[in-house]
N, C-alpha and C positions, 0 to 999 in steps of 0.2 A: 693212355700215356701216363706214366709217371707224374709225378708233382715238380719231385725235384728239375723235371728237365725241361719245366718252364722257365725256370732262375737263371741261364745262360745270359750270358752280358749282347751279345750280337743276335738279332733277330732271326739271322739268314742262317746260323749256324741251330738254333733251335728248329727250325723249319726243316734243316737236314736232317736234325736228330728224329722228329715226327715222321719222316717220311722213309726213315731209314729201318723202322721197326717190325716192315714185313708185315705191314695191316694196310688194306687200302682206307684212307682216312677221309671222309667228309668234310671234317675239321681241322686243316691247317692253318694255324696263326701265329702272329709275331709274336713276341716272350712279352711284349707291354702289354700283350691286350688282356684285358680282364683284372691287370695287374698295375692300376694308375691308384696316384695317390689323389685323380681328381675322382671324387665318388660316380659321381653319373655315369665314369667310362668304363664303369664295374660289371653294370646290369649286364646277365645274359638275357637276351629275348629272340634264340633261334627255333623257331619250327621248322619241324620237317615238314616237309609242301604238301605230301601227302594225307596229313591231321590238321594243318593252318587252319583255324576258321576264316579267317582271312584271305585264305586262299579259296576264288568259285571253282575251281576244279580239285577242290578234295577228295579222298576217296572213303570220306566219313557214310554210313551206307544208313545209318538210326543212330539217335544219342537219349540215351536215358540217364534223368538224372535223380539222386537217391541223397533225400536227407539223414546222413548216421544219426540212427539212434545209442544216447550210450550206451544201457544196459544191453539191447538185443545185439550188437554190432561192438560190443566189446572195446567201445572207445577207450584211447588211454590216450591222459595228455603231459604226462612223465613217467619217467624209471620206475621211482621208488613212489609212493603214500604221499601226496603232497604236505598232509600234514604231522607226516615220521616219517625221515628218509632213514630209518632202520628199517623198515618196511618196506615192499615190494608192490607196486600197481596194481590191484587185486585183476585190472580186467587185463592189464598186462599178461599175468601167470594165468589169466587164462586160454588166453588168446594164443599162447608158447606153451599151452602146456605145459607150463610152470619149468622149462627147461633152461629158462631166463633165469635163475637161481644160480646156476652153474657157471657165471660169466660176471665179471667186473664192466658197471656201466663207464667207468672211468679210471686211468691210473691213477688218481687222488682219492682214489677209495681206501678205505684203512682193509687189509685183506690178511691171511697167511702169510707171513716173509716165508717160510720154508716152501707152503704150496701154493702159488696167488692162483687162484683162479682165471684161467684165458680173460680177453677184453671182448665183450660182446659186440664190437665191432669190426675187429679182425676176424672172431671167428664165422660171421654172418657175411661178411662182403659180398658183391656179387662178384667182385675181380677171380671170388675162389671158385666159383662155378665154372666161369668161361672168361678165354682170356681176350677177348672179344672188349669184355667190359675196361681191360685197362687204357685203352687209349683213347684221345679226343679232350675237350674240354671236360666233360662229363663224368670223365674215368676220376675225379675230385669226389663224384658222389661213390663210387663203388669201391674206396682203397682203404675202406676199416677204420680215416683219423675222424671220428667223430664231432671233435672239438679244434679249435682253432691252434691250439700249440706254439703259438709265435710266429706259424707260417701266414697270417694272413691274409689277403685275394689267394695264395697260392694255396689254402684251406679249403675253400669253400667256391659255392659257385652263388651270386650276388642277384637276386631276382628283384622283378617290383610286380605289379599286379595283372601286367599281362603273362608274366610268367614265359613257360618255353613251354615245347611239345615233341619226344622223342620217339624216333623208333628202330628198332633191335631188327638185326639180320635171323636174331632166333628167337622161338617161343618158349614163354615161360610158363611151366606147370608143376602140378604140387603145388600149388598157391595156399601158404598156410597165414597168414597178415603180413601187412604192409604198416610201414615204417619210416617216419625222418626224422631225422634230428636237426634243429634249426635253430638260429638266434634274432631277433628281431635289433633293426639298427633305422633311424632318421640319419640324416645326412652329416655329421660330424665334421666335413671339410669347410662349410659354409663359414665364413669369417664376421655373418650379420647376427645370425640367430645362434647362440652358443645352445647346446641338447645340455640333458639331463637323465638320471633314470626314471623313470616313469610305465606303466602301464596302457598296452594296447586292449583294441579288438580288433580282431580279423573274420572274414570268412573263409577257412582252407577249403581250397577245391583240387582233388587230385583227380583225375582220369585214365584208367584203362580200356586200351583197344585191339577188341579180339578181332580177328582176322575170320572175314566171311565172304569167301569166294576170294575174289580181288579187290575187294574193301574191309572196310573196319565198322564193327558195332561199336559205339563209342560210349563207356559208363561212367559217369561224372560223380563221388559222393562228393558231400557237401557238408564241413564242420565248421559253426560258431565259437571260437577260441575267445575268452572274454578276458584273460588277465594273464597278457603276454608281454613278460618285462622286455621293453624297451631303451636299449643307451646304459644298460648296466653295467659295472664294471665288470670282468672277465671273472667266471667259477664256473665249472659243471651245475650249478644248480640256476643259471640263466638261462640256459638252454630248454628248450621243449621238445619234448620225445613224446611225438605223435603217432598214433597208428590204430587200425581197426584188425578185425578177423576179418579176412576175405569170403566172401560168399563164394562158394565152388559150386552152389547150382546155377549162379546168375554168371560166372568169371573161371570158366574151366582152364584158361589160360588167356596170354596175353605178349602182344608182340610191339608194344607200348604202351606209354604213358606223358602225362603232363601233368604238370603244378601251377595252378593261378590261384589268389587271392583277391579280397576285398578289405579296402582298408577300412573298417566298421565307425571305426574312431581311434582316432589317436593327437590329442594336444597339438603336438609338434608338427604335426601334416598342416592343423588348421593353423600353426603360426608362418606355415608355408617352407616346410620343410621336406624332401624327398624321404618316403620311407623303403624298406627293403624288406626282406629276407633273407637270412645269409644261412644256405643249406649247406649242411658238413658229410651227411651219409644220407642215402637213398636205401630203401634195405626189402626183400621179400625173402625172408627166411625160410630155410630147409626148400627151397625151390629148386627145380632143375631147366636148364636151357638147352634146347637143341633145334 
Protein backbone atom coordinates (compact mmCIF):
# COMPACT_ATOMS: atom_id res chain seq x y z
CA UNK A 1 0.00 0.00 0.00
CA UNK A 2 1.02 3.28 -0.68
CA UNK A 3 2.06 5.84 1.86
CA UNK A 4 0.26 8.48 0.89
CA UNK A 5 -3.21 6.52 1.47
CA UNK A 6 -2.47 6.30 4.93
CA UNK A 7 -3.09 10.26 5.36
CA UNK A 8 -6.90 10.05 4.65
CA UNK A 9 -8.83 12.06 7.35
CA UNK A 10 -11.84 9.21 7.98
CA UNK A 11 -10.56 5.82 9.13
CA UNK A 12 -13.29 3.69 7.29
CA UNK A 13 -12.58 5.46 3.99
CA UNK A 14 -8.68 4.45 4.35
CA UNK A 15 -9.89 0.85 5.12
CA UNK A 16 -11.80 0.99 1.81
CA UNK A 17 -9.03 2.21 -0.06
CA UNK A 18 -6.85 -0.93 1.43
CA UNK A 19 -9.09 -3.25 0.53
CA UNK A 20 -10.04 -1.80 -2.71
CA UNK A 21 -6.58 -2.49 -4.19
CA UNK A 22 -7.10 -6.03 -5.42
CA UNK A 23 -4.62 -7.67 -2.84
CA UNK A 24 -5.98 -9.84 -0.35
CA UNK A 25 -4.39 -7.96 2.68
CA UNK A 26 -3.50 -9.37 6.27
CA UNK A 27 -3.13 -5.95 7.27
CA UNK A 28 -6.04 -3.77 7.60
CA UNK A 29 -5.88 -0.69 9.69
CA UNK A 30 -7.27 2.64 10.67
CA UNK A 31 -5.27 5.78 9.16
CA UNK A 32 -4.23 6.53 13.09
CA UNK A 33 -2.50 3.66 13.72
CA UNK A 34 1.03 3.65 13.49
CA UNK A 35 0.43 7.35 13.02
CA UNK A 36 -0.07 9.03 16.68
CA UNK A 37 1.66 11.81 18.02
CA UNK A 38 1.72 9.68 21.27
CA UNK A 39 5.20 7.77 20.70
CA UNK A 40 4.37 4.28 22.18
CA UNK A 41 1.31 3.89 19.83
CA UNK A 42 4.03 3.94 16.89
CA UNK A 43 5.74 0.60 17.77
CA UNK A 44 5.01 -2.07 15.22
CA UNK A 45 5.35 -5.55 16.87
CA UNK A 46 3.47 -7.98 14.40
CA UNK A 47 4.60 -11.62 13.77
CA UNK A 48 3.34 -13.73 11.67
CA UNK A 49 2.07 -16.84 13.86
CA UNK A 50 3.93 -18.97 11.70
CA UNK A 51 7.80 -17.49 12.78
CA UNK A 52 6.51 -16.00 16.49
CA UNK A 53 8.70 -17.29 19.03
CA UNK A 54 6.13 -16.69 21.02
CA UNK A 55 3.92 -18.55 19.37
CA UNK A 56 4.35 -22.86 20.76
CA UNK A 57 2.97 -23.98 17.46
CA UNK A 58 5.50 -22.32 15.16
CA UNK A 59 6.51 -23.77 12.17
CA UNK A 60 10.30 -22.86 12.99
CA UNK A 61 11.74 -26.51 12.04
CA UNK A 62 16.18 -25.38 13.35
CA UNK A 63 17.54 -21.86 14.05
CA UNK A 64 20.99 -21.10 13.65
CA UNK A 65 22.51 -18.17 14.73
CA UNK A 66 25.71 -16.47 13.20
CA UNK A 67 27.84 -13.76 14.53
CA UNK A 68 28.87 -11.29 11.41
CA UNK A 69 32.21 -11.09 10.95
CA UNK A 70 33.19 -7.60 9.28
CA UNK A 71 35.82 -8.42 7.01
CA UNK A 72 34.56 -12.15 6.03
CA UNK A 73 30.80 -11.06 5.86
CA UNK A 74 31.44 -7.74 4.20
CA UNK A 75 29.83 -5.68 7.02
CA UNK A 76 29.01 -2.04 6.28
CA UNK A 77 27.64 0.25 8.72
CA UNK A 78 27.08 3.24 6.11
CA UNK A 79 27.00 4.49 2.52
CA UNK A 80 29.95 6.32 2.17
CA UNK A 81 33.78 6.03 4.40
CA UNK A 82 32.68 6.96 7.68
CA UNK A 83 35.61 8.93 7.84
CA UNK A 84 35.23 10.74 4.00
CA UNK A 85 31.83 10.86 2.81
CA UNK A 86 33.69 11.51 -0.66
CA UNK A 87 34.20 8.10 -0.36
CA UNK A 88 32.24 4.94 -0.79
CA UNK A 89 32.01 1.95 2.08
CA UNK A 90 34.77 -0.11 0.88
CA UNK A 91 32.82 -3.47 2.16
CA UNK A 92 29.78 -1.73 0.66
CA UNK A 93 31.41 -1.86 -3.07
CA UNK A 94 32.21 -4.91 -2.32
CA UNK A 95 29.40 -6.62 -1.32
CA UNK A 96 27.42 -4.58 -4.70
CA UNK A 97 30.04 -5.21 -6.71
CA UNK A 98 30.74 -1.83 -6.72
CA UNK A 99 27.59 -1.17 -8.78
CA UNK A 100 26.49 1.08 -5.62
CA UNK A 101 28.63 3.87 -7.48
CA UNK A 102 26.10 4.26 -10.03
CA UNK A 103 23.32 5.58 -7.57
CA UNK A 104 22.90 8.64 -5.36
CA UNK A 105 22.49 7.41 -1.52
CA UNK A 106 20.46 10.67 -1.06
CA UNK A 107 18.69 13.66 -3.11
CA UNK A 108 21.13 16.04 -0.86
CA UNK A 109 23.87 14.58 -2.55
CA UNK A 110 25.73 17.22 -4.73
CA UNK A 111 25.51 15.10 -8.28
CA UNK A 112 25.44 16.05 -12.10
CA UNK A 113 22.48 18.68 -12.70
CA UNK A 114 22.43 17.64 -16.37
CA UNK A 115 22.89 13.60 -15.50
CA UNK A 116 22.09 12.90 -11.60
CA UNK A 117 22.51 9.59 -11.17
CA UNK A 118 19.18 7.29 -10.26
CA UNK A 119 18.56 7.35 -6.05
CA UNK A 120 19.74 3.96 -4.79
CA UNK A 121 16.66 3.43 -3.15
CA UNK A 122 14.17 3.71 -5.81
CA UNK A 123 16.14 1.85 -8.09
CA UNK A 124 16.72 -1.28 -5.45
CA UNK A 125 13.03 -1.36 -3.83
CA UNK A 126 11.50 -4.46 -3.47
CA UNK A 127 8.02 -2.75 -4.69
CA UNK A 128 10.07 -3.07 -8.26
CA UNK A 129 10.36 -6.72 -8.21
CA UNK A 130 6.74 -7.67 -7.19
CA UNK A 131 3.89 -5.85 -6.65
CA UNK A 132 3.04 -7.92 -3.83
CA UNK A 133 5.52 -5.84 -1.83
CA UNK A 134 3.37 -2.59 -2.05
CA UNK A 135 0.62 -3.07 0.13
CA UNK A 136 0.20 -3.52 3.97
CA UNK A 137 1.94 -1.77 6.75
CA UNK A 138 5.27 -2.87 5.48
CA UNK A 139 4.98 -1.87 1.91
CA UNK A 140 6.76 1.78 4.10
CA UNK A 141 10.01 -0.59 3.90
CA UNK A 142 9.82 -1.61 0.14
CA UNK A 143 8.86 2.13 -1.66
CA UNK A 144 12.53 3.37 -2.35
CA UNK A 145 11.98 6.79 0.44
CA UNK A 146 14.94 5.94 2.44
CA UNK A 147 14.86 8.94 4.64
CA UNK A 148 12.02 10.53 6.45
CA UNK A 149 11.28 13.53 4.05
CA UNK A 150 8.78 15.39 6.27
CA UNK A 151 6.48 12.28 6.01
CA UNK A 152 7.08 11.12 9.39
CA UNK A 153 5.28 7.77 11.10
CA UNK A 154 4.10 7.81 7.47
CA UNK A 155 7.98 7.23 6.55
CA UNK A 156 9.00 4.60 8.42
CA UNK A 157 7.84 1.67 10.39
CA UNK A 158 8.75 2.41 14.44
CA UNK A 159 10.12 -0.86 16.03
CA UNK A 160 11.59 -1.54 19.75
CA UNK A 161 13.42 -4.69 20.71
CA UNK A 162 11.10 -7.24 20.12
CA UNK A 163 10.85 -6.15 16.82
CA UNK A 164 8.34 -7.95 14.05
CA UNK A 165 8.68 -11.12 12.00
CA UNK A 166 7.48 -11.34 8.34
CA UNK A 167 6.53 -13.44 5.77
CA UNK A 168 6.26 -13.27 1.89
CA UNK A 169 3.68 -15.36 -0.33
CA UNK A 170 6.91 -15.71 -2.61
CA UNK A 171 10.48 -16.75 -2.44
CA UNK A 172 13.37 -14.75 -2.73
CA UNK A 173 16.49 -15.75 -4.79
CA UNK A 174 19.56 -14.36 -6.23
CA UNK A 175 20.30 -13.28 -2.79
CA UNK A 176 23.23 -10.92 -3.39
CA UNK A 177 23.22 -8.66 0.43
CA UNK A 178 20.98 -7.44 2.59
CA UNK A 179 20.32 -3.99 3.71
CA UNK A 180 18.48 -1.25 5.97
CA UNK A 181 18.45 1.97 6.46
CA UNK A 182 17.45 3.16 9.89
CA UNK A 183 17.49 5.98 12.39
CA UNK A 184 17.66 5.55 16.13
CA UNK A 185 15.19 7.83 18.40
CA UNK A 186 14.34 7.55 22.61
CA UNK A 187 11.00 8.77 23.20
CA UNK A 188 10.73 12.68 22.32
CA UNK A 189 6.93 12.99 23.45
CA UNK A 190 7.82 12.46 27.21
CA UNK A 191 7.19 15.91 28.79
CA UNK A 192 9.47 14.64 32.14
CA UNK A 193 12.78 13.69 30.53
CA UNK A 194 13.64 16.23 27.70
CA UNK A 195 16.27 13.90 24.88
CA UNK A 196 19.29 14.99 23.39
CA UNK A 197 21.79 13.86 20.58
CA UNK A 198 23.79 11.49 21.91
CA UNK A 199 25.26 8.08 21.04
CA UNK A 200 23.93 4.30 21.25
CA UNK A 201 24.85 0.60 21.20
CA UNK A 202 22.70 -1.77 19.95
CA UNK A 203 22.83 -5.47 18.98
CA UNK A 204 21.03 -5.91 15.19
CA UNK A 205 19.61 -9.14 14.82
CA UNK A 206 18.00 -9.65 11.41
CA UNK A 207 16.59 -13.26 10.42
CA UNK A 208 16.09 -15.26 7.33
CA UNK A 209 13.68 -18.22 6.80
CA UNK A 210 13.94 -20.67 4.26
CA UNK A 211 11.30 -22.89 3.75
CA UNK A 212 11.80 -26.70 4.41
CA UNK A 213 8.97 -28.95 3.60
CA UNK A 214 6.17 -27.15 5.57
CA UNK A 215 8.43 -25.26 7.82
CA UNK A 216 11.11 -22.87 8.13
CA UNK A 217 15.05 -23.18 8.86
CA UNK A 218 15.41 -20.08 10.75
CA UNK A 219 19.11 -17.94 10.30
CA UNK A 220 19.68 -15.33 12.82
CA UNK A 221 22.94 -13.00 12.06
CA UNK A 222 23.92 -10.92 14.82
CA UNK A 223 25.78 -7.21 14.76
CA UNK A 224 27.23 -5.18 17.66
CA UNK A 225 26.50 -1.40 16.20
CA UNK A 226 28.49 0.73 18.95
CA UNK A 227 28.13 4.43 17.76
CA UNK A 228 24.60 4.96 16.63
CA UNK A 229 23.57 8.63 16.81
CA UNK A 230 20.58 8.81 18.71
CA UNK A 231 17.88 12.21 18.90
CA UNK A 232 19.95 13.97 16.17
CA UNK A 233 18.65 16.40 14.36
CA UNK A 234 17.55 15.34 10.79
CA UNK A 235 20.47 14.91 7.67
CA UNK A 236 21.23 11.86 5.68
CA UNK A 237 24.31 11.49 7.64
CA UNK A 238 22.24 10.32 11.01
CA UNK A 239 21.15 7.54 9.37
CA UNK A 240 22.83 3.99 9.38
CA UNK A 241 22.99 1.97 6.27
CA UNK A 242 23.62 -1.47 7.45
CA UNK A 243 23.99 -4.53 5.56
CA UNK A 244 26.10 -7.78 5.00
CA UNK A 245 26.82 -10.10 1.64
CA UNK A 246 24.39 -12.88 2.03
CA UNK A 247 25.93 -16.22 2.23
CA UNK A 248 24.23 -18.31 -0.84
CA UNK A 249 25.62 -21.61 0.48
CA UNK A 250 24.05 -21.27 3.94
CA UNK A 251 20.71 -18.78 2.38
CA UNK A 252 19.80 -20.03 -1.26
CA UNK A 253 16.56 -18.22 -0.76
CA UNK A 254 14.27 -17.00 1.64
CA UNK A 255 10.45 -16.71 2.18
CA UNK A 256 11.10 -14.34 5.37
CA UNK A 257 12.38 -12.32 7.60
CA UNK A 258 12.60 -10.42 10.99
CA UNK A 259 14.33 -7.54 12.69
CA UNK A 260 15.00 -7.49 16.59
CA UNK A 261 17.46 -5.72 18.69
CA UNK A 262 19.35 -5.26 21.89
CA UNK A 263 19.45 -2.03 23.52
CA UNK A 264 23.57 -2.52 24.55
CA UNK A 265 23.38 0.99 26.14
CA UNK A 266 22.07 3.81 25.64
CA UNK A 267 21.93 7.09 28.50
CA UNK A 268 18.45 8.03 27.80
CA UNK A 269 16.84 4.20 28.21
CA UNK A 270 18.76 4.37 31.76
CA UNK A 271 17.12 7.73 32.45
CA UNK A 272 14.05 5.74 31.65
CA UNK A 273 13.29 6.69 28.36
CA UNK A 274 11.49 4.32 25.52
CA UNK A 275 14.02 3.78 22.78
CA UNK A 276 13.19 2.78 18.93
CA UNK A 277 14.20 2.16 15.69
CA UNK A 278 12.76 3.90 12.95
CA UNK A 279 13.32 1.65 9.62
CA UNK A 280 12.97 3.83 6.33
CA UNK A 281 13.86 0.94 3.55
CA UNK A 282 14.24 -2.90 3.88
CA UNK A 283 16.43 -3.84 0.69
CA UNK A 284 17.78 -7.33 -0.91
CA UNK A 285 19.31 -6.06 -4.12
CA UNK A 286 19.29 -7.60 -7.75
CA UNK A 287 17.05 -10.39 -6.12
CA UNK A 288 14.11 -12.04 -7.76
CA UNK A 289 10.52 -13.19 -6.13
CA UNK A 290 8.35 -15.73 -7.28
Amino acid sequence: MKKRLLIAPLSAFVALLVTSCGYGLKEVYKGNVYNSPVFEENYYRVWDSKIDPNNKNNLINKEEIIELDTTQDLVFTSYFDEANHTKYNENLLLASSSAVKNYRYSTGEIDNFDNPRPLYGEAHKLSNENDSFKYGVLSKLYDGQMFCEGDYQLSRVQIDERGFGTVFNNQGRDLDYFAVNFKASNDYTNPQIPTYAHRSIINFKVSFYVKNDNKYDKFTYTYTLDNIKTNWPESQYIYTFFGFKINTNKIKNIQGYSIEYDVVYDELVNAGLDHSLMLYEVLFPNSTWH
